[in-house]
N, CA, C and O of each residue as an XYZ file, in Angstrom:
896
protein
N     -21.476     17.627    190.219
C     -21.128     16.446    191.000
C     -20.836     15.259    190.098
O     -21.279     15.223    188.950
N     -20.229     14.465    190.519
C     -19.475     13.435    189.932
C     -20.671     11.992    190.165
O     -21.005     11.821    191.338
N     -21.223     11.104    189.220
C     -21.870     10.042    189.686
C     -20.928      9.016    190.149
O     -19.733      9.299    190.236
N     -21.530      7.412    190.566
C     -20.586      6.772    190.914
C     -20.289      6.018    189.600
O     -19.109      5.722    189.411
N     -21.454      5.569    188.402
C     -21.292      4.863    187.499
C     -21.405      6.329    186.118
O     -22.063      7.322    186.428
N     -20.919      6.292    185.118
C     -21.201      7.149    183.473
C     -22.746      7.021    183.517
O     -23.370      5.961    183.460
N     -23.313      8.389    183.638
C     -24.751      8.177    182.910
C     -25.247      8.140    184.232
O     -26.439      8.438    184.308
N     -24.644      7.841    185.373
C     -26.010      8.185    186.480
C     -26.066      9.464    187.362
O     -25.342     10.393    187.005
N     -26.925      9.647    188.598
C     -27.135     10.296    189.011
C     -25.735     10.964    190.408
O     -25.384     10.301    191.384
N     -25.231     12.340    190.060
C     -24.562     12.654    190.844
C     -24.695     12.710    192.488
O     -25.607     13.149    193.189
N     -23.330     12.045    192.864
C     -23.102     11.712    194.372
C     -22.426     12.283    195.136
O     -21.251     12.371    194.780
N     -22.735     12.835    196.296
C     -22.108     13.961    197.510
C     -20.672     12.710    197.569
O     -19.549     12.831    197.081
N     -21.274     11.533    198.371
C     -19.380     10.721    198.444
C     -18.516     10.686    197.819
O     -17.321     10.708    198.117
N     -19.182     10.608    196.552
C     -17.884     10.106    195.388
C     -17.556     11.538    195.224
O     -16.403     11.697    195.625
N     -18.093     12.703    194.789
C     -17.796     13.677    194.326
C     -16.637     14.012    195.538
O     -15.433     14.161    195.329
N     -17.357     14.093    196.925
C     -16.099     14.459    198.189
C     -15.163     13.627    198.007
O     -14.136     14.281    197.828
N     -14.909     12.298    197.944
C     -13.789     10.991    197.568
C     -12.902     11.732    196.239
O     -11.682     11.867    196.151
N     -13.941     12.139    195.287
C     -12.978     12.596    194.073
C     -11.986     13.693    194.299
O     -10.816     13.668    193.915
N     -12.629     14.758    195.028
C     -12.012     15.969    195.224
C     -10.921     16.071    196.461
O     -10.046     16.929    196.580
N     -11.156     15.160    197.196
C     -10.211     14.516    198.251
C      -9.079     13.978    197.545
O      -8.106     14.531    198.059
N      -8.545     12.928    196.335
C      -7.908     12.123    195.920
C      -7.088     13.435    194.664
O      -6.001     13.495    194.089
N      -8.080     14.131    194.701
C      -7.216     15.515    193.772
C      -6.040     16.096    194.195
O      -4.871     16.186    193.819
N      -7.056     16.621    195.511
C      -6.082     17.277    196.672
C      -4.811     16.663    197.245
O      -3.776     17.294    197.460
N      -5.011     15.296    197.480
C      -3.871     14.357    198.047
C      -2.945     14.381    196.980
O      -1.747     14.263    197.236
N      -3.406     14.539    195.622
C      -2.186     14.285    194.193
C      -1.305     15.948    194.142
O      -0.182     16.179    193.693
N      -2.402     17.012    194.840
C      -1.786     18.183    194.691
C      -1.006     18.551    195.595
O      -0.519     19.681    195.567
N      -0.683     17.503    196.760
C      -0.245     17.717    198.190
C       1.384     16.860    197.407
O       2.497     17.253    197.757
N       1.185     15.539    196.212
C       2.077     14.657    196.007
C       3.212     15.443    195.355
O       4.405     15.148    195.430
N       2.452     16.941    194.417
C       2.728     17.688    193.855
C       2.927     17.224    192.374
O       3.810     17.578    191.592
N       1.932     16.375    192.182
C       1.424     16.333    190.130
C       0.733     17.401    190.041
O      -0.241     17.827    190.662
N       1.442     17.838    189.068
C       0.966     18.546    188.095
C       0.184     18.922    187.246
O      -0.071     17.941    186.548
N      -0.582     20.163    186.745
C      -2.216     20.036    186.007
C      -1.886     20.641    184.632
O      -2.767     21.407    184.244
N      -1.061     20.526    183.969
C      -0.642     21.487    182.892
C      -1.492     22.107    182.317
O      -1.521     23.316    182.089
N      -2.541     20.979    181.937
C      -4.025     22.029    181.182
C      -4.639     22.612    181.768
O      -5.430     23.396    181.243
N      -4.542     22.486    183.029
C      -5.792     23.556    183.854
C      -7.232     22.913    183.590
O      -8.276     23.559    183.681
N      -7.167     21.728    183.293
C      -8.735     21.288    183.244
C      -9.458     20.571    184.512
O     -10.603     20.167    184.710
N      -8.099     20.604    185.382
C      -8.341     19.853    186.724
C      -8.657     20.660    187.714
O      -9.319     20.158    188.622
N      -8.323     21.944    187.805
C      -8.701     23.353    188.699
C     -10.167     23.242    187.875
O     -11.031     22.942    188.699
N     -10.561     23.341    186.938
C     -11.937     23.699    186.705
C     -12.876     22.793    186.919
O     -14.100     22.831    187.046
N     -11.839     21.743    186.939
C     -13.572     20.527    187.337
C     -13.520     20.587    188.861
O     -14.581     20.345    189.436
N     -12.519     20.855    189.555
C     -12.533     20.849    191.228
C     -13.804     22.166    191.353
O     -14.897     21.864    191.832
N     -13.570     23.414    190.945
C     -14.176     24.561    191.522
C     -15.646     23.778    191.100
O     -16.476     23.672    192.003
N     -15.933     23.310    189.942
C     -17.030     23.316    189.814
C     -17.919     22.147    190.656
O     -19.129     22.049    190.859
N     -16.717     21.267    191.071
C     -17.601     20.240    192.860
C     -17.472     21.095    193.604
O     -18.464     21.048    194.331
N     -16.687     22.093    193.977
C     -16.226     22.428    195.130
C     -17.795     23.376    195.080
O     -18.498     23.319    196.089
N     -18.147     23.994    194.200
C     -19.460     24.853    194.224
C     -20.661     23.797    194.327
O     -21.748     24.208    194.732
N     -20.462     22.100    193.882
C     -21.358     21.531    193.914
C     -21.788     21.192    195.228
O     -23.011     21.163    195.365
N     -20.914     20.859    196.495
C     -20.554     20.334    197.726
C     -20.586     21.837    198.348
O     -21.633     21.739    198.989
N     -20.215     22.914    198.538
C     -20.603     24.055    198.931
C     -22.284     24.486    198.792
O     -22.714     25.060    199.793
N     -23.255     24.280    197.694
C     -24.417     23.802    197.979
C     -25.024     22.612    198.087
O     -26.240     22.586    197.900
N     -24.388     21.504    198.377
C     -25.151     20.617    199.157
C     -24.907     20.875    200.927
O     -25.643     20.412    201.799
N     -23.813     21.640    201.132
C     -23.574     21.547    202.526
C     -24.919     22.980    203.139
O     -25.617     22.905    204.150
N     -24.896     23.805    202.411
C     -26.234     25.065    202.775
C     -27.443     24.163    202.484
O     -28.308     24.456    203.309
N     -27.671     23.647    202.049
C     -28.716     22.409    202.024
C     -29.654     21.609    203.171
O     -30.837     21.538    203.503
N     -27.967     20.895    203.669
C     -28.095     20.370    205.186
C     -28.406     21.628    205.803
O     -29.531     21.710    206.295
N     -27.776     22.457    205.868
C     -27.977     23.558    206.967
C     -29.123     24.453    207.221
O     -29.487     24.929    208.297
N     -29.801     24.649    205.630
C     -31.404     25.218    205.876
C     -32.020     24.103    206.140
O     -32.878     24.212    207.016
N     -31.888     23.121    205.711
C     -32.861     21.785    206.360
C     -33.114     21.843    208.203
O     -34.116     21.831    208.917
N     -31.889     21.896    208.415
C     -32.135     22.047    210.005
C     -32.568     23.027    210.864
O     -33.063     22.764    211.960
N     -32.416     24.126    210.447
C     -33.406     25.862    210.038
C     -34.234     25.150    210.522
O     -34.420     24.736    211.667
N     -35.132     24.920    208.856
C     -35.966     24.797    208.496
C     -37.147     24.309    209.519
O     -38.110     24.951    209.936
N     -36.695     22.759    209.824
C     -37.453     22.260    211.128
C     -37.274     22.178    212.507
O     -37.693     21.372    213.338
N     -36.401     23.406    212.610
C     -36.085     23.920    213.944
C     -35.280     23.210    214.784
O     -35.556     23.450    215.960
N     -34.414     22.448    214.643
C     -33.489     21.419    215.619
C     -32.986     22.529    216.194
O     -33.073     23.712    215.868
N     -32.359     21.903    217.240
C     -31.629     22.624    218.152
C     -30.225     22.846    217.779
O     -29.441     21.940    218.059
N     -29.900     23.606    217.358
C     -28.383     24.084    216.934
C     -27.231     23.571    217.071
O     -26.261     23.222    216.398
N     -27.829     23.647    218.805
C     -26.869     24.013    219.929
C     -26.014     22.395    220.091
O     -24.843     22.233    220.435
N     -27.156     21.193    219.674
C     -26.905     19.919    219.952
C     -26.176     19.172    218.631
O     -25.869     19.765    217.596
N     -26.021     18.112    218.827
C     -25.008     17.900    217.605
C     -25.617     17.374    216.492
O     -26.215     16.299    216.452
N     -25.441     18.215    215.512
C     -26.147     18.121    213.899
C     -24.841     17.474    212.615
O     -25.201     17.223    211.465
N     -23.553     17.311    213.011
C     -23.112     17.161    212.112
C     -22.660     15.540    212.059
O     -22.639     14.912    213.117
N     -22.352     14.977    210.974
C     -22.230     13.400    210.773
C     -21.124     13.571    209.838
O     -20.468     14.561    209.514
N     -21.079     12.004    209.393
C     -19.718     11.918    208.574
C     -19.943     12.906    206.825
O     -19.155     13.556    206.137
N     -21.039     12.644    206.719
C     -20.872     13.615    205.425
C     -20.448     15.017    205.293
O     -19.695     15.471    204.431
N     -21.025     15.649    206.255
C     -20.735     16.981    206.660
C     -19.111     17.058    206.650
O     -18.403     17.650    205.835
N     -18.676     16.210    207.909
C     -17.176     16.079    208.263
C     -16.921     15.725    206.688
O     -17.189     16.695    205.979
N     -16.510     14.680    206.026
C     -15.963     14.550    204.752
C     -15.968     16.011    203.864
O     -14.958     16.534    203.393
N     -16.856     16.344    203.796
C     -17.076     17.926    203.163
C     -15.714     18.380    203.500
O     -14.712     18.233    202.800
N     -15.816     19.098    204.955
C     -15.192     20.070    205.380
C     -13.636     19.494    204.822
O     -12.960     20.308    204.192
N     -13.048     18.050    205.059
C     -11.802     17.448    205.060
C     -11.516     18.105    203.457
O     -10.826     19.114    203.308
N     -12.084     17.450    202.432
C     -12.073     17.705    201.014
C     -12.021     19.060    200.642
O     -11.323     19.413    199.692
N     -12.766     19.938    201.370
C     -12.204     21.752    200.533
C     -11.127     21.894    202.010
O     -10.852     23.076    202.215
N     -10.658     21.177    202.771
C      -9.327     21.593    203.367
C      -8.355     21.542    202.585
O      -7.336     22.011    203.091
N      -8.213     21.088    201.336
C      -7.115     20.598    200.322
C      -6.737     22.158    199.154
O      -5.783     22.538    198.475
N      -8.361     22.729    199.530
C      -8.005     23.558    198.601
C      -8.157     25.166    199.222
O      -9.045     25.977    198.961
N      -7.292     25.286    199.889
C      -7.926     27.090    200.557
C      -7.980     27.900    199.453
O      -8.925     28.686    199.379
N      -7.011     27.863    198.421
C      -6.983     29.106    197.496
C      -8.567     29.089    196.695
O      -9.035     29.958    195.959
N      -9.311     27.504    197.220
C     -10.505     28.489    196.300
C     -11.478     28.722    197.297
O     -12.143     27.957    197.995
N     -11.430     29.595    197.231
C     -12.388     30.710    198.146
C     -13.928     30.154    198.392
O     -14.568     29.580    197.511
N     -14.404     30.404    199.677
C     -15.674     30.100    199.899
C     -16.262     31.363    199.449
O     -15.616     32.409    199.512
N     -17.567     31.308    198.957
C     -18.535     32.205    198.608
C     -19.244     32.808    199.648
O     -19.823     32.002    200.376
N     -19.379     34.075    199.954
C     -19.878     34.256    201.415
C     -21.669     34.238    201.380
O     -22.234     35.078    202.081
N     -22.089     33.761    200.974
C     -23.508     33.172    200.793
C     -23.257     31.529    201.517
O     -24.272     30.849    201.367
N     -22.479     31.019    202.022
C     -22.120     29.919    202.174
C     -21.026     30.224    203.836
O     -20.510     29.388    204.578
N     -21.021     31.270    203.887
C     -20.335     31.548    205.278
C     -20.488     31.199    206.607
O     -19.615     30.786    207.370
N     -21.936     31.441    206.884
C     -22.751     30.849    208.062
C     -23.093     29.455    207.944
O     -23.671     29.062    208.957
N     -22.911     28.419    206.911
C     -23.157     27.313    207.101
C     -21.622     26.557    207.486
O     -21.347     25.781    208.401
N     -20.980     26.985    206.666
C     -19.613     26.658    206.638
C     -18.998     26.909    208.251
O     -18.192     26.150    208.789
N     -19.437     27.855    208.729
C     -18.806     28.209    210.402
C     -19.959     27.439    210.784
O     -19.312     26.708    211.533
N     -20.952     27.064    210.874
C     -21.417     26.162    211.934
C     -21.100     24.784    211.932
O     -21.201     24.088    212.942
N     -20.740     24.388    210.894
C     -20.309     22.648    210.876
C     -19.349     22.477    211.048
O     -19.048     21.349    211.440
N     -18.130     23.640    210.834
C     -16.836     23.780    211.924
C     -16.565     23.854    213.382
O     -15.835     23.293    214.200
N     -17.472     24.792    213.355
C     -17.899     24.748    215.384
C     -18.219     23.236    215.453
O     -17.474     22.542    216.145
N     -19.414     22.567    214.703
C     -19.855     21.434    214.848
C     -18.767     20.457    215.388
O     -18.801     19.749    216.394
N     -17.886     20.593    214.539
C     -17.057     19.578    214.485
C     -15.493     19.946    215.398
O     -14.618     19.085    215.483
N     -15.366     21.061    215.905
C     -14.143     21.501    216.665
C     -15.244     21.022    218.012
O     -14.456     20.524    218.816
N     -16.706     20.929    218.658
C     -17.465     20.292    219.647
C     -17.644     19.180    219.649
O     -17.807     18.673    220.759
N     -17.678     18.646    218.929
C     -17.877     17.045    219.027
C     -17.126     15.979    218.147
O     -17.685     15.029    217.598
N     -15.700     16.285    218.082
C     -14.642     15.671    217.906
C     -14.536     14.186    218.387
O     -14.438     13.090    217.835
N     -14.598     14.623    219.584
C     -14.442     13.243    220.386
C     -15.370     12.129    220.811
O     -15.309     11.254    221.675
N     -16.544     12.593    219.585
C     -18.105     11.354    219.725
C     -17.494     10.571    218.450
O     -17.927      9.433    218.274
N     -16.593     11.034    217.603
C     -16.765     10.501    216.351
C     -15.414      9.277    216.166
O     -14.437      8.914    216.821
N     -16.162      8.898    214.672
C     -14.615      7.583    215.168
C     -13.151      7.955    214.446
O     -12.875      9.035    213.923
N     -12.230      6.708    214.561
C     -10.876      7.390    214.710
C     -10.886      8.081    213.156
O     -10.223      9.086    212.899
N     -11.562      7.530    212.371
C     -11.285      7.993    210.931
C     -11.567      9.744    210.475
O     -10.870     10.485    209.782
N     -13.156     10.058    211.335
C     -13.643     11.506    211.658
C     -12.457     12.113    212.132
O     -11.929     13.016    211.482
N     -12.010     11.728    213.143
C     -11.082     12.177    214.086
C     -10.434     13.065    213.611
O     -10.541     14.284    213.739
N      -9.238     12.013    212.633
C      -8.149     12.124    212.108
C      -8.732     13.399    210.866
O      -8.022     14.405    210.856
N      -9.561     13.405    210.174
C     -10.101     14.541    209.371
C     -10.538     15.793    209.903
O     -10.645     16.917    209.414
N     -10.834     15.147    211.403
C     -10.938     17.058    211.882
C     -10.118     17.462    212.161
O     -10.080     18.690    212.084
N      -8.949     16.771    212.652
C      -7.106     17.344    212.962
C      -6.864     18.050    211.911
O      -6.452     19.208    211.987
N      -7.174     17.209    210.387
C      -6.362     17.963    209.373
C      -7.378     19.009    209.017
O      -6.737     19.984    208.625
N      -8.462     19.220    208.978
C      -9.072     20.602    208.925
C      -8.799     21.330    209.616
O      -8.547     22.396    209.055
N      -8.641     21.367    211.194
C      -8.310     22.364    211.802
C      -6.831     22.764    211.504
O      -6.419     23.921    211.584
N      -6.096     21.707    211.161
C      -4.536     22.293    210.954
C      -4.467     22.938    209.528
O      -3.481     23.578    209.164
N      -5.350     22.775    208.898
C      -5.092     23.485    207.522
C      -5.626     24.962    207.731
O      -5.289     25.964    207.100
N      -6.313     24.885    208.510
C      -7.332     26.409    208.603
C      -6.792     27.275    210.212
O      -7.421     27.955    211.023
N      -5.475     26.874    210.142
C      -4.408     27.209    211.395
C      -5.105     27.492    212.482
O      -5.298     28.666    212.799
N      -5.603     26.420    213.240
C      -6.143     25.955    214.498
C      -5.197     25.040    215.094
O      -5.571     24.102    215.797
N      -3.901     25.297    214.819
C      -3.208     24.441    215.182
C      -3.471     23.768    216.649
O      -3.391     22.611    217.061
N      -3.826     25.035    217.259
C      -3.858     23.910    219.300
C      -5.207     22.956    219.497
O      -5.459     22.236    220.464
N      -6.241     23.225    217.928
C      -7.033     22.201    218.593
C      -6.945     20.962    217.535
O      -7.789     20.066    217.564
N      -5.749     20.971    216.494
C      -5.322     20.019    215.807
C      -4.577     18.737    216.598
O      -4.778     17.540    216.803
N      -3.407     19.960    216.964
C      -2.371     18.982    218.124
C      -3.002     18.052    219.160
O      -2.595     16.924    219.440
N      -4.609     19.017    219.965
C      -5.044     18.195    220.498
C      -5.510     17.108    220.224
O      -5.156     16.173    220.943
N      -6.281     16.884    219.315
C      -7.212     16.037    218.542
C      -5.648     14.542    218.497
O      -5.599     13.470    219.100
N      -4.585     15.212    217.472
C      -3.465     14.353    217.501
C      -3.041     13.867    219.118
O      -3.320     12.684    219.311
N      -2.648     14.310    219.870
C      -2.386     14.000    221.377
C      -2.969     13.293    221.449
O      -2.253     12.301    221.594
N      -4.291     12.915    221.459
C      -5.349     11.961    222.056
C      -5.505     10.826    221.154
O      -6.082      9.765    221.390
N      -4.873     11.221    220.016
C      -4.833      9.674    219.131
C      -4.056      8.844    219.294
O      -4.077      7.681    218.891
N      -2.826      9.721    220.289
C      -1.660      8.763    219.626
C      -1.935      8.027    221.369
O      -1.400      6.940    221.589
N      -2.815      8.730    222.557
C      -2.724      7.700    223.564
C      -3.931      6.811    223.081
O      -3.771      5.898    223.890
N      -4.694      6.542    222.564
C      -4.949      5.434    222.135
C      -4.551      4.615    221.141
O      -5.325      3.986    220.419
N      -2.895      4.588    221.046
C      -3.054      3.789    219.779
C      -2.314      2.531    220.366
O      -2.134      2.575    221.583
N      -2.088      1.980    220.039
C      -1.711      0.176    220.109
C       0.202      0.242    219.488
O       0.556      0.384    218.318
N       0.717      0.154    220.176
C       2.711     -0.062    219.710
C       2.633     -1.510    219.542
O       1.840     -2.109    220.269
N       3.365     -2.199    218.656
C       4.189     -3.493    218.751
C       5.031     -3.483    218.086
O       5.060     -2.731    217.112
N       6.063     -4.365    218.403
C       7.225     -4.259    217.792
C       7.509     -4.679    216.544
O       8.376     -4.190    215.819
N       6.481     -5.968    216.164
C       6.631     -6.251    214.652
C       5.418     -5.719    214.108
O       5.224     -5.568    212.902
N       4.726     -5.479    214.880
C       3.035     -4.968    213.573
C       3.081     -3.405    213.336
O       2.406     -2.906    212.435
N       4.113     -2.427    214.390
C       3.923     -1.560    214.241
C       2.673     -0.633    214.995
O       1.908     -1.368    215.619
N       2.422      0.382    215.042
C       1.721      1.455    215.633
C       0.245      1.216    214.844
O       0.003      1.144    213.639
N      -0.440      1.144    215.756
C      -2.457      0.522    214.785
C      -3.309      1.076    216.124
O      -2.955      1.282    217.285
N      -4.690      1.232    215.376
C      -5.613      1.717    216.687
C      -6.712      0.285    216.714
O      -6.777     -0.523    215.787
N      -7.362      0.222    217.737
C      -8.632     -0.731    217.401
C      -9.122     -0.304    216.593
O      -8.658      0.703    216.058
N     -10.613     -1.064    216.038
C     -11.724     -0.876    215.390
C     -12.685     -1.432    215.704
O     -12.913     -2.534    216.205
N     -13.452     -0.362    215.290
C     -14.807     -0.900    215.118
C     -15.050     -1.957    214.396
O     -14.468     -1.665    213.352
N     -15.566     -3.107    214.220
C     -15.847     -4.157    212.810
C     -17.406     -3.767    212.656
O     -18.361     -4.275    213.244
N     -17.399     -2.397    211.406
C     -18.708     -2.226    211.025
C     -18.521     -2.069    209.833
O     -17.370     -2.087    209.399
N     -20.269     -1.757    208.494
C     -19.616     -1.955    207.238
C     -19.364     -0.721    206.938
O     -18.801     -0.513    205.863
N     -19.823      0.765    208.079
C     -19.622      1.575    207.390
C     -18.431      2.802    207.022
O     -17.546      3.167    207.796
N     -18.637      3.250    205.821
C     -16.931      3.491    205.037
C     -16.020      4.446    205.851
O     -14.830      4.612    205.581
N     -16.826      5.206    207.108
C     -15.694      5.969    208.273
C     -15.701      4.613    209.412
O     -15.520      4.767    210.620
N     -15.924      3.412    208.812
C     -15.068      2.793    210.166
C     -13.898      1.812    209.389
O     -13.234      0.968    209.991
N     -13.798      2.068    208.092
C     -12.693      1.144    207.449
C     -11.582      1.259    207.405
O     -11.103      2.277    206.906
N     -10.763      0.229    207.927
C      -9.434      0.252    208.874
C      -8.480      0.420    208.022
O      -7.609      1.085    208.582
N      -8.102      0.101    206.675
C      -6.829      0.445    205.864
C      -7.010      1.924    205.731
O      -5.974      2.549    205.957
N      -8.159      2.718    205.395
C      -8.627      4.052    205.206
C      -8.408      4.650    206.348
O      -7.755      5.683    206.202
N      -8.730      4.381    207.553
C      -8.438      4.817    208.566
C      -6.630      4.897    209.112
O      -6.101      5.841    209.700
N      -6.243      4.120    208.859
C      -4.604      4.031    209.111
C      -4.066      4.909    208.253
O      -3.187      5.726    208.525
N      -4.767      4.687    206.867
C      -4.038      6.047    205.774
C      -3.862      7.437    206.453
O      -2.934      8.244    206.489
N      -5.273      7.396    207.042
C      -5.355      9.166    207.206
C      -4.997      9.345    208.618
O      -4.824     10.538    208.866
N      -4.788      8.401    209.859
C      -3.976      8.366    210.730
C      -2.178      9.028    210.201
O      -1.499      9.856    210.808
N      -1.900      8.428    209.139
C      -0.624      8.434    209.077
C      -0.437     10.256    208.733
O       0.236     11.037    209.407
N      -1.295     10.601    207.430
C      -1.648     11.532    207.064
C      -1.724     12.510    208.119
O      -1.247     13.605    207.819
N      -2.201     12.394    209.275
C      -2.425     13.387    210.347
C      -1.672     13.707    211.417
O      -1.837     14.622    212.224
N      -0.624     12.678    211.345
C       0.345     12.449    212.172
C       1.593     13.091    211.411
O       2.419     13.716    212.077
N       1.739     12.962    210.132
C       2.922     13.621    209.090
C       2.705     14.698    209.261
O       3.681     15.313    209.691
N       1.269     15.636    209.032
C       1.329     16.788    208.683
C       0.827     17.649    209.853
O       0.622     18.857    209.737
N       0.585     16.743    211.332
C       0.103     17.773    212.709
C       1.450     18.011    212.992
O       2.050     19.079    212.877
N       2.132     16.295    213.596
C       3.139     16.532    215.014
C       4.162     16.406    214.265
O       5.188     16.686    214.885
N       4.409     15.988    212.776
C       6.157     15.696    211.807
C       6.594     14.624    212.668
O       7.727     14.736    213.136
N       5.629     13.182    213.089
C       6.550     12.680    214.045
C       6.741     11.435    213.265
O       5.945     10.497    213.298
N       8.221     11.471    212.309
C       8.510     10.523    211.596
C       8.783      9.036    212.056
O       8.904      8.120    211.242
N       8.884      8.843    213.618
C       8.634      7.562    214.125
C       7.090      6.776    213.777
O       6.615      5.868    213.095
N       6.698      7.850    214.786
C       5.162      7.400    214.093
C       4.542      7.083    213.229
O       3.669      6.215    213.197
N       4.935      7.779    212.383
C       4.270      7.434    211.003
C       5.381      6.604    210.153
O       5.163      6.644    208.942
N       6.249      6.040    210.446
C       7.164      4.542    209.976
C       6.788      3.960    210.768
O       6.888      2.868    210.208
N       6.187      3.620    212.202
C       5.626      2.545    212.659
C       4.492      2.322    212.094
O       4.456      1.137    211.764
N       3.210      3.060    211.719
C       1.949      3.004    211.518
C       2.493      2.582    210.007
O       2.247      1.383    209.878
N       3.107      3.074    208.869
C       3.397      2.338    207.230
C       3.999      0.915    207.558
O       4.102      0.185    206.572
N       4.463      0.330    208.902
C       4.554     -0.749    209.104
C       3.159     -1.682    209.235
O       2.851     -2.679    208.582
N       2.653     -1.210    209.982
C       1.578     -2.032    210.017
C       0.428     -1.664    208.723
O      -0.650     -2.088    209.139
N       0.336     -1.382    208.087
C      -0.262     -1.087    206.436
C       0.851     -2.079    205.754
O       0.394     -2.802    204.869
N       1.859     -2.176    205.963
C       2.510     -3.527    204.699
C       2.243     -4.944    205.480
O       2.003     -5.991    204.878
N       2.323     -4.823    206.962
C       2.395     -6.281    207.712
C       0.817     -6.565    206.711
O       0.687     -7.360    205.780
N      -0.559     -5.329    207.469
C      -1.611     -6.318    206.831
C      -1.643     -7.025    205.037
O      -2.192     -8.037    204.600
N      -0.727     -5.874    204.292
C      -1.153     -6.564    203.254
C      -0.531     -7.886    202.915
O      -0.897     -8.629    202.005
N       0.533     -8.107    203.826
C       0.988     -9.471    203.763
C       0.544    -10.128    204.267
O       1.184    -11.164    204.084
N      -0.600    -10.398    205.176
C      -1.243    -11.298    206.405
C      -2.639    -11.183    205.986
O      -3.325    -12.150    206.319
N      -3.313    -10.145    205.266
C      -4.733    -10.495    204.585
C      -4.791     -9.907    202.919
O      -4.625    -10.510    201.859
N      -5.114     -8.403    203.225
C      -4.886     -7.633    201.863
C      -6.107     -6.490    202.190
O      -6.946     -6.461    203.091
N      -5.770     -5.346    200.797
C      -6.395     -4.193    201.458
C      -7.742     -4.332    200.978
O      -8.480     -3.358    201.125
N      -8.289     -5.581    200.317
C      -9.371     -5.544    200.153
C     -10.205     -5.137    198.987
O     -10.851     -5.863    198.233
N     -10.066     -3.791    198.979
C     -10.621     -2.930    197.694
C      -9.622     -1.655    197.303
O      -8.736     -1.134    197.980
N     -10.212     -1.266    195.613
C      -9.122     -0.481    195.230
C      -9.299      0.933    195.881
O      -8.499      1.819    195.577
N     -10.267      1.169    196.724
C     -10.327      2.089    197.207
C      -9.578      1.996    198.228
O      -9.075      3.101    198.431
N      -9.205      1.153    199.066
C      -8.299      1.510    200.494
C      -6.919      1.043    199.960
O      -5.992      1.055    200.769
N      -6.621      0.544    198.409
C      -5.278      0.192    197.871
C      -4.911      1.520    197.728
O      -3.788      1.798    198.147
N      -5.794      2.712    197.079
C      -5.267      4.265    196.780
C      -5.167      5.000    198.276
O      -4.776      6.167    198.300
N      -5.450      4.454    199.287
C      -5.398      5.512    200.400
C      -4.053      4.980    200.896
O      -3.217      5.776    201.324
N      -3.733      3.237    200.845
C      -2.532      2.929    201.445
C      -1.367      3.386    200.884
O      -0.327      3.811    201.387
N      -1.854      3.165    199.347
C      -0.244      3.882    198.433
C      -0.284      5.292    199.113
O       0.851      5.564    199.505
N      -1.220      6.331    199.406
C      -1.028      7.540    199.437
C      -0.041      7.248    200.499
O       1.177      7.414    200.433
N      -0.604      6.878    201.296
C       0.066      6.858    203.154
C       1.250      6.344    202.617
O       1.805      6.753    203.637
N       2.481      5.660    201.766
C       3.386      4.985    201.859
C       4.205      6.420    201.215
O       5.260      6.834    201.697
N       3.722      6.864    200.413
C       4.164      7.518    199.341
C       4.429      9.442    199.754
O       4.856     10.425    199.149
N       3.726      9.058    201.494
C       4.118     10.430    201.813
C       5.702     10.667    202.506
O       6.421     11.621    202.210
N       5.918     10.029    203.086
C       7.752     10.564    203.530
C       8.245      8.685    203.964
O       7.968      7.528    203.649
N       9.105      9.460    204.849
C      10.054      8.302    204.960
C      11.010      7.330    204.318
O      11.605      7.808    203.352
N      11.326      5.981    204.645
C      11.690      4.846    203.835
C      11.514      4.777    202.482
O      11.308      5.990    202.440
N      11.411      4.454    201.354
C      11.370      4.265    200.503
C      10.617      2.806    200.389
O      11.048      1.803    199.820
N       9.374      2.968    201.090
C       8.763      1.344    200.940
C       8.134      0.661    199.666
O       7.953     -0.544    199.498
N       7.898      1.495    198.974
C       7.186      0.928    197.379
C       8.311     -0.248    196.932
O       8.168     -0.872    195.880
């Protein structure tokens, strides 16, 4: 696992954030010539593959109810981050945890916020679930907000935490909308409203500056 600072203690977010921002560069289609970038992924991807059996004997362990909903944003982030990479194989010691936080999350889709949302669309569409991707997409796009100069935006929550942050959230809106429904309106209205805000406030931090470039930098216009 990856820490957040040199020298400290390794972190489930950053490590999922890192291996997420890999995947998005391998989706951009850069290139790894040395192969030193496949080996540091497998070796989070094995790090985050046992932290996720972790959560899952934990809840074993003290008997929760299965049946009720056990999974949160970390879990979800997990699953989004090895959606990037199918060719590396889950370990089947890791099988039964891995199918329950999928069920988890193909059941309770619709408790979570738009940012979850949009990450369980693209898991299920990567792992060809397409009809419960589309759905997940269907239901985003009737809540989303049209205008003519701001472009396509959803509400928000105003909370501090990092699945309710709205430039991040519009990224992977756009992201889910490119790669569920191909609906290139949509997603040139929604890169509209990602340039209106940065002209009317700003994205804040360099973390939602790398999710907005991603979102600009996937089709369309030529907005850079």
């Amino acid at each position: 696992g990856w820490p957040w600072f040199a020298g400290g203690p390794d972190n489930r977010f950053i490590t999922q954030y890192i291996v997420t921002g890999f995947g998005r560069l391998k989706k951009l289609g850069v290139q790894d010539p040395t192969g030193r970038v496949g080996d540091m992924i497998s070796k989070a991807l094995y790090y985050l593959d046992e932290r996720m059996q972790e959560d899952y004997h934990q809840l074993k362990k003290f008997k929760v109810d299965l049946s009720k909903k056990q999974i949160g944003a970390t879990q979800i982030q997990y699953l989004f981050a090895r959606s990037y990479f199918p060719e590396k194989e889950l370990d089947r010691r890791y099988t039964e945890a891995y199918t329950y936080y999928s069920g988890q999350a193909k059941t309770y889709w619709n408790t979570e916020s738009m940012m979850m949302r949009a990450m369980i669309a693209l898991i299920f569409q990567r792992s060809n679930e397409v009809n419960t991707a589309q759905l997940i997409v269907r239901s985003l796009g009737e809540n989303a907000i049209r205008h003519e100069e701001l472009g396509m935006y959803w509400k928000q929550n105003n909370s501090y935490f990092w699945y309710d942050a709205p430039i991040e959230t519009q990224a992977l809106m756009i992201e889910a909308f490119h790669e569920i429904s191909s609906d290139k309106k949509a997603v040139e209205d929604m890169q509209v409203w990602l340039l209106k805000n940065k002209q009317t406030n700003d994205w804040k931090t360099t973390k939602a500056t790398a999710d907005a470039c991603y979102a600009l930098l996937m089709q369309g216009i030529t907005w850079l």
